[in-house]
DRENDO-1510 file (C-alpha; in Angstrom, 1 decimal, always signed):
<recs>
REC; n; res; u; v; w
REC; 1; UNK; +17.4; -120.2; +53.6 .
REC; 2; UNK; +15.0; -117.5; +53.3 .
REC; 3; UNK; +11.7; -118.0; +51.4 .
REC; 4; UNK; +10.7; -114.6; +50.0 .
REC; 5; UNK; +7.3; -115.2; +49.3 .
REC; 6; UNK; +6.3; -117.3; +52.6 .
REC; 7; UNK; +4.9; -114.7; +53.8 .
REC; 8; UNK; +2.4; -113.3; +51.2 .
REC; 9; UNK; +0.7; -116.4; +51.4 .
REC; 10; UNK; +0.5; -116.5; +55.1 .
REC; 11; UNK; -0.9; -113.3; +55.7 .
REC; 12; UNK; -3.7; -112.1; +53.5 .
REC; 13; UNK; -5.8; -109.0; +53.6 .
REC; 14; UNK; -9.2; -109.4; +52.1 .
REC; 15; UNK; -10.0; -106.4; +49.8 .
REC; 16; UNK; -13.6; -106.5; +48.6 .
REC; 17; UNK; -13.3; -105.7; +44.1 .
REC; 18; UNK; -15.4; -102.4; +44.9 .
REC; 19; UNK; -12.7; -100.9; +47.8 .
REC; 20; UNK; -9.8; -102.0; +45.3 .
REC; 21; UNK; -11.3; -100.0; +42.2 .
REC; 22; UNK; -11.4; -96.8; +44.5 .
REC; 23; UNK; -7.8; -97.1; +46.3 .
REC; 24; UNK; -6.6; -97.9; +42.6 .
REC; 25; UNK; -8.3; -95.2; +41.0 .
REC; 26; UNK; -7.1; -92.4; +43.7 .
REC; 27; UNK; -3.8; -93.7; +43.8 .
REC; 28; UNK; -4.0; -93.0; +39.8 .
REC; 29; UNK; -5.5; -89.7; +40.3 .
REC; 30; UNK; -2.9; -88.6; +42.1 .
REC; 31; UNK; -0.5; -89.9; +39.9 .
REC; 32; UNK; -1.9; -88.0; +37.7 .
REC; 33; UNK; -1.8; -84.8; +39.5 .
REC; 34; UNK; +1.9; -85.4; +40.3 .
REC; 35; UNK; +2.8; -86.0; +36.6 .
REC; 36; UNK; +0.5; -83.1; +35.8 .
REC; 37; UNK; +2.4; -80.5; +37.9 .
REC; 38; UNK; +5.9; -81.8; +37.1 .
REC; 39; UNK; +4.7; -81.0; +33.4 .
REC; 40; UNK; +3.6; -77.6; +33.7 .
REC; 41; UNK; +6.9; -77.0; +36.5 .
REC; 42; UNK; +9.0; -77.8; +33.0 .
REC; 43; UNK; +6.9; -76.2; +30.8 .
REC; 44; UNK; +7.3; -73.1; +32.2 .
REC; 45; UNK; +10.9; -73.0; +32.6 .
REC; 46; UNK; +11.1; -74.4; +29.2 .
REC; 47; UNK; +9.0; -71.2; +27.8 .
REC; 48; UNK; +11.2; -68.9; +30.3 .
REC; 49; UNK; +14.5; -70.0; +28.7 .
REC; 50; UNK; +12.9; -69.0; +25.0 .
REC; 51; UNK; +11.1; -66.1; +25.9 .
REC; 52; UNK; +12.8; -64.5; +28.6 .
REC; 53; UNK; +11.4; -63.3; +32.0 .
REC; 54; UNK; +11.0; -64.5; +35.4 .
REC; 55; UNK; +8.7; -66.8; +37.4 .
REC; 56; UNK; +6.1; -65.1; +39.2 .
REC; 57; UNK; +4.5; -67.7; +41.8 .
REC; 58; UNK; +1.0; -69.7; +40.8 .
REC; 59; UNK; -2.5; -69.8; +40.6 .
REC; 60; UNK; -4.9; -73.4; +41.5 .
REC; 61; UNK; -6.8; -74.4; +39.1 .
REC; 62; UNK; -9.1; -77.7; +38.8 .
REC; 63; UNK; -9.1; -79.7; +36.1 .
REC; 64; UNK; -11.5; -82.6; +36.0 .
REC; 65; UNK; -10.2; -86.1; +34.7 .
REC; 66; UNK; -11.2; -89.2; +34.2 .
REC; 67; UNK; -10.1; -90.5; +37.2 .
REC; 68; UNK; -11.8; -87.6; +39.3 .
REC; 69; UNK; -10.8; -83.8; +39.9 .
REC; 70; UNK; -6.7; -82.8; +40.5 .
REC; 71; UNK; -5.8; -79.7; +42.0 .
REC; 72; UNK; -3.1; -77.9; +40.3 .
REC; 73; UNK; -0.6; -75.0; +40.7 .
REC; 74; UNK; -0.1; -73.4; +37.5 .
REC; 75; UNK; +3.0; -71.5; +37.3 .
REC; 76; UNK; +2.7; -68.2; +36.0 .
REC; 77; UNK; +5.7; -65.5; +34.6 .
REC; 78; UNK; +5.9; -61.9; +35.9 .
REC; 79; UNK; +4.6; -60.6; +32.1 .
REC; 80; UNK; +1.5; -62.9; +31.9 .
REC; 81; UNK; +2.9; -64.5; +28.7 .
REC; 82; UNK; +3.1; -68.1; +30.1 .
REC; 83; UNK; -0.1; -70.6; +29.8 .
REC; 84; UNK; -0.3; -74.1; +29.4 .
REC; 85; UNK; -1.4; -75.2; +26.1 .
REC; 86; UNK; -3.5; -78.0; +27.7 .
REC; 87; UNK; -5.8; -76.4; +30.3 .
</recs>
């Protein structure tokens, strides 16, 4: 019979506390960025179906976190009416 954890405890990568905290905290920050642009992606087509008009491509934009710096799209609308209430 297999023995699903056998092999996590044969084979071990040593991670000093200092390298962990700064693979953790980018894999957050660009979690973050991911959840980020989804959000705004939504947003806009949420605004789009109330107001009317069309999309009209993006502009980046940085926005500074606590995790670090993302890099964002933001969606825009042909008439300039759309922005993001949080940036």
């Amino acid at each position: 019979m297999f023995n699903r954890g056998a092999h996590l405890s044969t084979r071990r990568c040593p991670v000093d506390q200092d390298t962990l905290r700064i693979l953790l905290r980018e894999a957050v920050r660009e979690t973050v960025a991911e959840v980020l642009q989804t959000v705004l992606e939504l947003d806009r087509t949420a605004f789009l179906q109330v107001h009317g008009g069309r999309r009209n491509g993006y502009y980046p934009r940085k926005l500074e976190t606590t995790f670090g710096q993302v890099d964002l799209k933001v969606p825009r609308d042909r008439e300039s009416r759309y922005y993001p209430a949080f940036l």
